[in-house]
Residue, then its C-alpha position, 0 to 999 in steps of 0.5 A: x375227495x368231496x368238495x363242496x363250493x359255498x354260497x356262490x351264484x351259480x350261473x350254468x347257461x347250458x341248464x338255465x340256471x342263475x341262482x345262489x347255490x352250493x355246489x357239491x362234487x365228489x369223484x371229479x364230478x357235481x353230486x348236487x347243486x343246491x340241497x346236500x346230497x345224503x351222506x356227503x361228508x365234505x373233506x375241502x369247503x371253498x368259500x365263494x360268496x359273493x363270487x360266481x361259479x360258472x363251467x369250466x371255460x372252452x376255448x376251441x380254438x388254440x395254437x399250443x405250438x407242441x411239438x415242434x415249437x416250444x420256444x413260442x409255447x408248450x403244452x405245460x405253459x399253455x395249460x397254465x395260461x389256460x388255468x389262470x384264464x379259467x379255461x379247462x378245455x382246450x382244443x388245439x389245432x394241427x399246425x405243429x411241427x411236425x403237423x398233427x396229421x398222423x396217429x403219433x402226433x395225436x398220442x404225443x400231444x394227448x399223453x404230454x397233456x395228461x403228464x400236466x394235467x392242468x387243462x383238457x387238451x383236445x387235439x384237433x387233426x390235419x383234414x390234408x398231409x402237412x397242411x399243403x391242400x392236397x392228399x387226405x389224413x387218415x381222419x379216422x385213425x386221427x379221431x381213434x387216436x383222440x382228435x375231435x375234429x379236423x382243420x389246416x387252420x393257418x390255411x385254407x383248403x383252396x382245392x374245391x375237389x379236395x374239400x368235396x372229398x374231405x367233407x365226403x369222408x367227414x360226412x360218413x363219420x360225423x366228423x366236423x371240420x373248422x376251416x380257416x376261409x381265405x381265398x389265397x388269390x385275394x390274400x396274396x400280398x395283402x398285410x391288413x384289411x383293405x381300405x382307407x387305412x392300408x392305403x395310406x399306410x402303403x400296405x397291401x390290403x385283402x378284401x372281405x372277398x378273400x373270406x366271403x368267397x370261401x365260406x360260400x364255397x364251404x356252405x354250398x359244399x357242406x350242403x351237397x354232402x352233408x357234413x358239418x362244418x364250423x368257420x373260424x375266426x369270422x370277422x366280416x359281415x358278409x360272412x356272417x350273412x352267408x352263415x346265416x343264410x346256411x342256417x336258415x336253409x338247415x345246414x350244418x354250419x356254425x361260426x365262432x369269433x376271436x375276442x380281437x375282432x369283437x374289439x379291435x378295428x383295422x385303425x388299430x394297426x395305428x403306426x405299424x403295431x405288430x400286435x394288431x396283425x393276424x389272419x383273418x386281419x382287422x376289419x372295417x368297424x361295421x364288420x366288427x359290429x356284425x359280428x358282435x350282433x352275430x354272437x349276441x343272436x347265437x349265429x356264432x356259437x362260440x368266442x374262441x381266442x385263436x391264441x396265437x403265441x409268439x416270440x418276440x422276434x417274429x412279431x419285431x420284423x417289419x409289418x408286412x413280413x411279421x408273424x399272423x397272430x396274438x396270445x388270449x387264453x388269459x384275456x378271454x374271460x375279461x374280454x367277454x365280461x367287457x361284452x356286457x359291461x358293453x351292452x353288447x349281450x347279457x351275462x349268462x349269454x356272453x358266458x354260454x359263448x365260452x362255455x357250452x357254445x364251444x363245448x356243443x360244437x365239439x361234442x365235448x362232456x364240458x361246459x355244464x354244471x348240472x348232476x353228473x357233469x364233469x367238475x370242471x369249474x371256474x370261480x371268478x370275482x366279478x367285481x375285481x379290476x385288473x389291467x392287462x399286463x404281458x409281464x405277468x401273464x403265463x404264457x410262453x408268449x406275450x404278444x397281446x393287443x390288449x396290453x394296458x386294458x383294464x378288464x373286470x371279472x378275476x379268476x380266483x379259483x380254477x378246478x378240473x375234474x375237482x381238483x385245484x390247478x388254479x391258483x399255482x401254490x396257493x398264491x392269487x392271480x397277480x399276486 
């Protein structure tokens, strides 16, 4: 099949390329941008003027809930929820059940995936057995069954010995390793963010500490061994600060931020809103503008969802006892024009973030639309409004703070490998 997308503005941050420009794909990868390559005999024309044709979304951060939790969300759901969102790479996290700390995990998750064949799912391996912070996975086996990196995210590693000999072990591969910072001492009882607010609402409250702590220890550590590191999830301007600093000393240590954190407070918790509490919580609004000055400036690579799904019973009990988490595959893109439509960065800036940032940390062939590269496409009406609504949604789960927004910027078109899997049957989002 030879596909040729027309007269759309292509915008590719990973080539610094934002012009208007046809874009022409054959064997599920680009052939040309721009001039027809000679003999191009194109078999399908998708009309995108006035439209903008962007990488394939990375979301390097997702809880795909299979195995083991298929009544939250599933593979093939998930992969839905991800082409409606423009997203074609996937990463999800260990925390499956059973955990993905072993080699049949990962090849159960990789052929599910590929029997789909919506998204690239791209499993992420256990650095500990079961997630308990004490004995090592086999990394290696894992990475040669198809993990591309490692992480007990939903926890942390609170052994500092133990995580010396993971990131020693990850060290020797080159192997990266996303870590969920959270000092279980500080957390311990805690529900939101410490403060004002969870006083008066009589909640139990965790500090900044509980985060900042553990991403000083990480940065010391990844400096005595050499390993890469990623932090997830950041949501307090210590943190950010700490990260920068590891930069600046030449570590190897980036950070990503959840769209939750860019946008919601811990005010937002409002009377007990369940969709508002997750791990890492809400913070203060100045950590929220730290960390929308932290993805502006590039100290964090990546917006990453930490798409969470849920049932709607674990998010129905009380506050303090409810389930962590919120869904974010289909909100990502909107959100992330919401950013510029903000002033908070440019287009092609907040588009890197979902894209070729998420894409280079993990080493994956995504997030570029230059000659070679994977087809892996999104197509987007940048004008088009549209409002938040769970009903309509593809995930399993619903569980969205972000419910009633209206967004601008509607994926029309989603093409993996150049191939159509976005819209479903031909009919348009919402339609």
């Amino acid at each position: 099949m030879k596909t040729v997308i027309q007269g759309g503005r292509v915008i590719d941050p990973a080539n610094g390329v934002d012009t208007v420009a046809d874009v022409y794909i054959a064997e599920g990868r680009i052939q040309a941008v721009g001039e027809t390559p000679p003999d191009f005999q194109t078999d399908e024309t998708i009309d995108a003027a006035g439209r903008i044709v962007c990488p394939g979304l990375v979301d390097m951060h997702v809880h795909l809930r299979e195995p083991g939790q298929e009544w939250k969300e599933d593979i093939a759901s998930g992969s839905r929820a991800a082409a409606a969102g423009g997203v074609t790479s996937v990463a999800c996290m260990a925390n499956t059940r059973p955990v993905n700390d072993r080699r049949s995990v990962t090849e159960q998750i990789k052929a599910t995936a590929a029997s789909v064949g919506m998204a690239r799912i791209h499993p992420i391996g256990a650095v500990t057995r079961d997630l308990a912070g004490e004995a090592l996975t086999e990394m290696n086996e894992l990475h040669a069954a198809g993990c591309v990196a490692f992480s007990d995210d939903g926890r942390p590693v609170p052994d500092a010995g133990v995580m010396r000999q993971a990131l020693e072990y990850a060290a020797t591969f080159d192997y990266l390793l996303i870590l969920h910072e959270e000092e279980p001492a500080l957390s311990a009882g805690g529900a939101m963010n410490e403060g004002a607010h969870a006083t008066r609402m009589g909640l139990g409250g965790i500090p900044n500490a509980s985060e900042d702590v553990m991403i000083a220890r990480d940065a010391i550590l990844a400096e005595l061994t050499g390993a890469r590191i990623h932090i997830a999830h950041v949501a307090t301007a210590g943190g950010v600060d700490l990260i920068r600093q590891a930069q600046a000393r030449g570590l190897g240590v980036t950070g990503e931020a959840a769209p939750h954190h860019l946008f919601l407070t811990d005010t937002t918790v409002g009377t007990f809103d369940s969709h508002a509490k997750m791990a890492p919580p809400l913070r203060s609004p100045e950590d929220r503008e730290a960390v929308r000055a932290a993805v502006a400036d590039g100290t964090l690579t990546a917006i990453a969802t930490d798409h969470a799904p849920h049932e709607a019973d674990a998010k129905n009990e009380v506050f303090a006892c409810c389930a962590n988490g919120v869904t974010g595959l289909e909100t990502l893109l909107g959100l992330s024009l919401k950013l510029v439509d903000e002033g908070v960065m440019d287009l092609a800036t907040a588009l890197d973030r979902v894209t070729r940032g998420p894409a280079s940390v993990l080493g994956l062939d995504a997030g570029r639309l230059g000659v070679g590269d994977v087809a892996d496409i999104c197509i987007l009406d940048p004008e088009a409004r549209w409002q938040v609504d769970p009903a309509g949604l593809h995930s399993r789960s619903v569980n969205t703070p972000f419910a009633g927004w209206n967004l601008r910027g509607r994926v029309e078109r989603t093409l993996v490998g150049g191939r159509t899997v976005f819209p479903f049957g031909g009919e348009p989002y919402g339609g």
